[in-house]
C-alpha positions in Angstrom: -3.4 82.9 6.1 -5.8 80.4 6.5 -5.3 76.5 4.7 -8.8 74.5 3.6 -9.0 71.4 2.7 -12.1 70.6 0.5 -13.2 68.1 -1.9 -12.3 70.2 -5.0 -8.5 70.2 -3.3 -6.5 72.2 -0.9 -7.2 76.1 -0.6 -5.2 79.4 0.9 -7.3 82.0 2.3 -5.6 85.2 2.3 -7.1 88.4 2.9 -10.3 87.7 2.2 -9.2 85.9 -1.0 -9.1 82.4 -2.0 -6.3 80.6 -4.1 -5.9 77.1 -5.3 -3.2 75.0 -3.2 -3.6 71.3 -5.0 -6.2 69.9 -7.5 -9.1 67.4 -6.2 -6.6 64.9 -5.0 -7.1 65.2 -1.1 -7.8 61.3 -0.7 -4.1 60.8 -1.8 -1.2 62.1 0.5 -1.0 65.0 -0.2 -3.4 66.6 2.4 -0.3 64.6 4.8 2.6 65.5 3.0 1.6 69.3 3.1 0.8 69.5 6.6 4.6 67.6 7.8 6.6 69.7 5.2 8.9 72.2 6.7 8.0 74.3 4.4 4.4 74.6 5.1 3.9 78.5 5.5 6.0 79.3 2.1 3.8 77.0 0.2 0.8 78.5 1.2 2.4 82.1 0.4 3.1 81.2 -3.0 -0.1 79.8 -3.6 -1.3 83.7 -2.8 0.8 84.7 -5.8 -1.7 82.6 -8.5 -5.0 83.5 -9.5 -8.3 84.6 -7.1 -10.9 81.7 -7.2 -14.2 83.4 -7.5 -16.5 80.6 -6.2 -15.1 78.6 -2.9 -17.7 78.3 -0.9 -16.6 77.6 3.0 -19.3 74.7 3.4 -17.7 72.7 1.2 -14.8 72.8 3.5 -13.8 68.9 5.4 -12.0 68.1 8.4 -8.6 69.6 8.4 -7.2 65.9 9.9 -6.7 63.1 7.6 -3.9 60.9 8.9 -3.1 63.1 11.9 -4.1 61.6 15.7 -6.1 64.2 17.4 -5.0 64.6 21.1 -6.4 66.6 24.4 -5.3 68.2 27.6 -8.1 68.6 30.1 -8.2 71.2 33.4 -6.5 73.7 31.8 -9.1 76.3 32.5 -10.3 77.0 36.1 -14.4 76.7 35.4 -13.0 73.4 34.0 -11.4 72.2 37.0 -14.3 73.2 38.9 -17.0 71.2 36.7 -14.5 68.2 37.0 -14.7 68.3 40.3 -18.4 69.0 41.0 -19.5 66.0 38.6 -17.1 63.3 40.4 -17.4 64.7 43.8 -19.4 61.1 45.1 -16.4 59.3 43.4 -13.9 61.4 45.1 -12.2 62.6 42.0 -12.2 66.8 43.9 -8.8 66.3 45.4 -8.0 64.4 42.2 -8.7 67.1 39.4 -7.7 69.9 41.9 -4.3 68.2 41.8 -4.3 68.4 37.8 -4.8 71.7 37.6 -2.2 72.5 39.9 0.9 70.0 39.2 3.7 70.9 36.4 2.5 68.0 34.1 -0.6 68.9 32.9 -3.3 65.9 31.4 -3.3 65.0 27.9 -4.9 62.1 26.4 -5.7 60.5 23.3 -8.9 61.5 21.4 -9.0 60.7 17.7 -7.7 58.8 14.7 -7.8 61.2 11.4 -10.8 58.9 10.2 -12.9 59.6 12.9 -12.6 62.9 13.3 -16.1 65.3 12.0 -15.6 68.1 9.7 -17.9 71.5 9.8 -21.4 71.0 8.9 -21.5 67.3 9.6 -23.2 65.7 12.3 -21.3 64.9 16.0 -22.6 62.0 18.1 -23.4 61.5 22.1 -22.7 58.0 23.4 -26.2 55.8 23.5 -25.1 55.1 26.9 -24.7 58.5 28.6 -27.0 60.4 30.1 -25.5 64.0 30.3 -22.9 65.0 27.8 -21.8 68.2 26.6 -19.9 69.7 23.7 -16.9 71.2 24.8 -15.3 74.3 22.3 -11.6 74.5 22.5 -8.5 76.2 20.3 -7.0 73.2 18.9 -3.4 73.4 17.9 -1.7 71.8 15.0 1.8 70.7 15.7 4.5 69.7 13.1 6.5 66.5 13.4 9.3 68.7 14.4 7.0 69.6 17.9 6.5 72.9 16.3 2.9 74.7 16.4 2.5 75.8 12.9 -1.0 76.6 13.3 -4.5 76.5 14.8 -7.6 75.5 14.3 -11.6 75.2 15.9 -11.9 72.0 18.3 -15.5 70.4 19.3 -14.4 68.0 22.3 -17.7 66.0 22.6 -17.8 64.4 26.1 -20.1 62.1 28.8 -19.9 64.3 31.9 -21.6 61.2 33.7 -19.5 58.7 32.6 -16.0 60.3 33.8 -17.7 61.6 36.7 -18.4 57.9 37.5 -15.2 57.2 37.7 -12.0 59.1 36.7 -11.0 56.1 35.3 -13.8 55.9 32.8 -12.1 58.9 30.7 -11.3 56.9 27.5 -14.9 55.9 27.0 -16.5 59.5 28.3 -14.3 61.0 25.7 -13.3 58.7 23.0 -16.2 56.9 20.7 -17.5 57.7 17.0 -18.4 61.0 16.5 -16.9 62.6 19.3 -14.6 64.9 17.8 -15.0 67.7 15.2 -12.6 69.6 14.1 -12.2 73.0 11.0 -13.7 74.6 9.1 -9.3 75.8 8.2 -5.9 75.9 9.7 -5.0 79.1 10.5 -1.6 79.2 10.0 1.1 80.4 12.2 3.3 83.1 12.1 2.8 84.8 16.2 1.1 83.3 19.1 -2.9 83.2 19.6 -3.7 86.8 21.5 -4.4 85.9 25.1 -7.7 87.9 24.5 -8.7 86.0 21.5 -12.6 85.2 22.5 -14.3 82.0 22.1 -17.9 81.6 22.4 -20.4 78.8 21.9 -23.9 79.3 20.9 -26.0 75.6 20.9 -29.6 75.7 19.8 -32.5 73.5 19.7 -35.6 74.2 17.8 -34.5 77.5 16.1 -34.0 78.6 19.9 -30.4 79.4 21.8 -30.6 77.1 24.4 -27.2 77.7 25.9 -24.4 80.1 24.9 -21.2 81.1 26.7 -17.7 82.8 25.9 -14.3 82.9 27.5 -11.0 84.6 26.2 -7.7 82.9 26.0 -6.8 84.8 29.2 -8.4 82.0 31.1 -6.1 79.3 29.4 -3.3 78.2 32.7 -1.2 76.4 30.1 1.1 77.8 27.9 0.6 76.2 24.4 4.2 75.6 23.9 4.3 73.8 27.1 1.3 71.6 25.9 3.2 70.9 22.5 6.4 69.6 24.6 4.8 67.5 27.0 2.8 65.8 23.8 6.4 65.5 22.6 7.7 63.8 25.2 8.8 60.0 24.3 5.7 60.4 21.2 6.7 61.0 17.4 3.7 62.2 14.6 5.5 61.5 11.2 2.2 63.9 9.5 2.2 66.1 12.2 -0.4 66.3 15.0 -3.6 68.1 16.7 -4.4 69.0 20.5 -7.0 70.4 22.0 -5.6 73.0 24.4 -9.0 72.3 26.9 -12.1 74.3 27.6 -13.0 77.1 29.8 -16.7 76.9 28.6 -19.2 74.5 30.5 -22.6 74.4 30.5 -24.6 74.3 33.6 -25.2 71.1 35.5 -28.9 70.2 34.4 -28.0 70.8 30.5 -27.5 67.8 28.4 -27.4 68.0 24.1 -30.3 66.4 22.4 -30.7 65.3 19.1 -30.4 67.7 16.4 -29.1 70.4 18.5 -26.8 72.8 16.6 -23.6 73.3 18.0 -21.9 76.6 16.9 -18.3 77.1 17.9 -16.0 80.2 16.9 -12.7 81.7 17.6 -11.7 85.0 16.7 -9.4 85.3 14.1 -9.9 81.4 12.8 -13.9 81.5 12.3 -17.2 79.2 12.9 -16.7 75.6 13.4 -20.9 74.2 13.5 -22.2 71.0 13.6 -25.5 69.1 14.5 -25.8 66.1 17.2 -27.3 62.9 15.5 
């Protein structure tokens, strides 16, 4: 089952088959009270058990966070280790991202306040000061206050390779500014782990032209989500329930930078298409 959230109200996919959730009262808490109930997944069913709504439309889907933080873990993937390394070699960050990869805790980080975050269809930013930044397409998990993943969902990690390859240091502002993070178009919910050979492929074009597409398969992923999850838990509490992107295993080459009104297209089988345009 999938869970939108929309202007109109709060929808369950199931099946091929939409079903109302909520009325047009998203700006209220319920969007937040849904998401940290323990019930979450029996909700959802019983919304499958009312009428069939014959005209949702998917583009009028939002951002699946509203008061939730959205969090990250970096060099989870080897081609992601390696283009952390290449880009900061001349700061000596090699030895330093080759350690991440390899050591039990793994790098998470802070990446967005629920207000921030970009829905589907809505325009993603690069930083006015950057001169090489790249989206970066990653399963995003959505964990319960309880530190339970009770679903998933499509994560656009907008970053400033040249800024954090400056300086390792300079993560926060390579990776956290307005715009930089898009999350939806749903929540897939829960009920078995992601297939390790769920794919996810990018596709970004310029012009009416593909200018750069690329895939990789969960099988690439070092981290265990559930080990993710526990390390975000660690000393942190998210009363509504929080997202993390589990990293990326998809990087463009080193001479590609996004450009204005470049169309990011982002999906993940079994969840769907995630697209947005750079402003």
């Amino acid at each position: 089952m999938k869970l939108y959230r929309t202007l109109d109200g709060i929808f369950v996919e199931e099946g091929g088959s939409f079903f109302t959730l909520s009325g047009a009262d998203f700006w209220t808490s319920e969007w937040d009270d849904l998401l940290a109930s323990d019930d979450l997944l029996e909700r959802a069913r019983k919304a499958t058990e009312g009428a069939v709504i014959a005209n949702f439309d998917i583009e009028d889907a939002l951002s699946v966070a509203h008061s939730q933080e959205v969090w990250a873990a970096g060099v989870t993937y080897f081609r992601s280790r390696n283009a952390r390394i290449e880009e900061s070699k001349d700061a000596g960050g090699g030895d330093f991202y080759d350690r991440v990869y390899a050591a039990v805790r793994p790098e998470l980080f802070f990446k967005a306040n629920g207000r921030k975050v970009i829905g589907p269809g809505a325009g993603v930013r690069i930083r006015s000061d950057a001169t090489w930044s790249v989206p970066e397409p990653e399963l995003t998990l959505f964990i319960n206050p309880k530190g339970e993943i009770a679903g998933y969902t499509i994560g656009n990690d907008m970053s400033s390779r040249d800024i954090e390859g400056e300086n390792p240091l300079y993560l926060p502002q390579a990776k956290v500014y307005d715009g930089s993070c898009a999350l939806g178009p749903c929540i897939l919910l829960a009920t078995r782990p992601m297939p390790r050979t769920t794919a996810i492929s990018i596709s970004i074009s310029r012009g009416g032209s593909v200018v750069f597409e690329g895939s990789t398969t969960l099988a690439e992923l070092k981290r265990d989500s559930k080990e993710l999850a526990a390390f975000l838990f660690r000393d942190n509490s998210f009363p509504q329930g929080v997202f993390l992107m589990t990293g990326t295993g998809i990087v463009p080459d080193d001479d590609f930078t996004l450009e204005s009104m470049d169309v990011v297209r982002i999906s993940i089988e079994g969840i769907g298409v995630l697209e947005n345009f750079v402003k």
